[in-house]
C-alpha positions as CSV (number, residue, x, y, z in Angstrom):
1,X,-64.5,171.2,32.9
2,X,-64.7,172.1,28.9
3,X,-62.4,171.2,26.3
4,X,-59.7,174.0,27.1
5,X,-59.3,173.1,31.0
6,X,-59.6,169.2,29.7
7,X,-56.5,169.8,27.1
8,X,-54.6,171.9,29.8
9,X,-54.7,168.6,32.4
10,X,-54.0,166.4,29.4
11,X,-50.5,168.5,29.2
12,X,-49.9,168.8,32.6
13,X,-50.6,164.6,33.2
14,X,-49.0,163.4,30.4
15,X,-46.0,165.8,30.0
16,X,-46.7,167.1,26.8
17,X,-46.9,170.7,25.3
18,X,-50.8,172.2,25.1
19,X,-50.6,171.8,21.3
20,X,-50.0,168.2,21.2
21,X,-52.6,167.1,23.7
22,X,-55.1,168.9,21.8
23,X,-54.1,167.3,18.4
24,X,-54.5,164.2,21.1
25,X,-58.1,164.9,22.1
26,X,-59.1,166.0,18.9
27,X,-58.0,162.8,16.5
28,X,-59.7,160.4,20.0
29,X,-63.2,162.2,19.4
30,X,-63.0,161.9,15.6
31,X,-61.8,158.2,15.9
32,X,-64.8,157.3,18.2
33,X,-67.1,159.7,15.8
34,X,-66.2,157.7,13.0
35,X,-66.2,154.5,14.6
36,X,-69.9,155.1,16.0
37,X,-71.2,156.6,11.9
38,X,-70.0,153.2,11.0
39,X,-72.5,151.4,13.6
40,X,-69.1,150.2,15.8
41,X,-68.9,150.6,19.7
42,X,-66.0,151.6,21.4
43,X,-65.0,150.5,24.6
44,X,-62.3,151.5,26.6
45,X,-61.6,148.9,29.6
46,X,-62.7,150.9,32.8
47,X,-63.8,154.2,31.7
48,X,-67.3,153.0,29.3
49,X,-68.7,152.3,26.2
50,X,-69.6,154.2,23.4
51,X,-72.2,152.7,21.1
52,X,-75.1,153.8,19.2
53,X,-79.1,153.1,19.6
54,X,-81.7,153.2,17.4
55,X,-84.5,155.5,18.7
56,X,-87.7,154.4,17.0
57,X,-90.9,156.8,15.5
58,X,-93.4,158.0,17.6
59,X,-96.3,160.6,17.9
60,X,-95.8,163.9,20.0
61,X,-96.7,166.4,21.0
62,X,-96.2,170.5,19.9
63,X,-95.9,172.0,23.3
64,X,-97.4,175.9,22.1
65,X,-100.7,174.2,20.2
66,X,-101.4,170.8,21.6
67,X,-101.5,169.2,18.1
68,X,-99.5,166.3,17.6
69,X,-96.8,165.5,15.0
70,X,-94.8,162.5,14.5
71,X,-91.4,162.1,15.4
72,X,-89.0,160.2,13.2
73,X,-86.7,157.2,13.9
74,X,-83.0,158.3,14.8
75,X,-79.7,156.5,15.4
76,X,-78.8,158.3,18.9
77,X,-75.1,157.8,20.7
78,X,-74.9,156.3,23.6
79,X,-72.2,156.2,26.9
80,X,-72.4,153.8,29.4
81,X,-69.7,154.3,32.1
82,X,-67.4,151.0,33.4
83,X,-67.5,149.9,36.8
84,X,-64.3,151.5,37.3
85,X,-65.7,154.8,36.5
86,X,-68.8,154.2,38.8
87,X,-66.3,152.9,41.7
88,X,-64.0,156.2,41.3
89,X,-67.3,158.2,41.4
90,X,-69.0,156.6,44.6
């Protein structure tokens, strides 16, 4: 599913014209966006948790010549899905 079909069920679930569900979906993702830049998690009771990691340094490897470089340290976002989510998926 990608973000047209997902807007399109939004409509048809909720009862609401196309152009309002995406205003919808759109303002969710930047409110979770935001929330994780500011280090927050977000966690929605039954669907999963948004959060952020920190991913630390470390030595690879260039796959074409062999020769290592060094990665550096990111902040990464994460999703772990609620037990509801797993249950509906199982």
């Amino acid at each position: 599913m990608n973000k047209s079909e997902l807007i399109e069920a939004i409509a048809a679930s909720a009862d609401i014209p196309k152009a309002a569900a995406s205003r919808a979906l759109d303002a969710m993702v930047d409110t979770v966006t935001e929330s994780l830049k500011k280090g927050d998690t977000v966690s929605l009771v039954g669907f999963g948790t948004f959060s952020v990691k920190e991913r630390a340094a470390r030595t690879g490897r260039n796959p074409q010549t062999g020769q290592p470089i060094q990665i550096s340290a990111a902040k990464v976002p994460t999703f772990k899905a609620g037990k509801a989510l797993k249950d509906s998926v199982n």
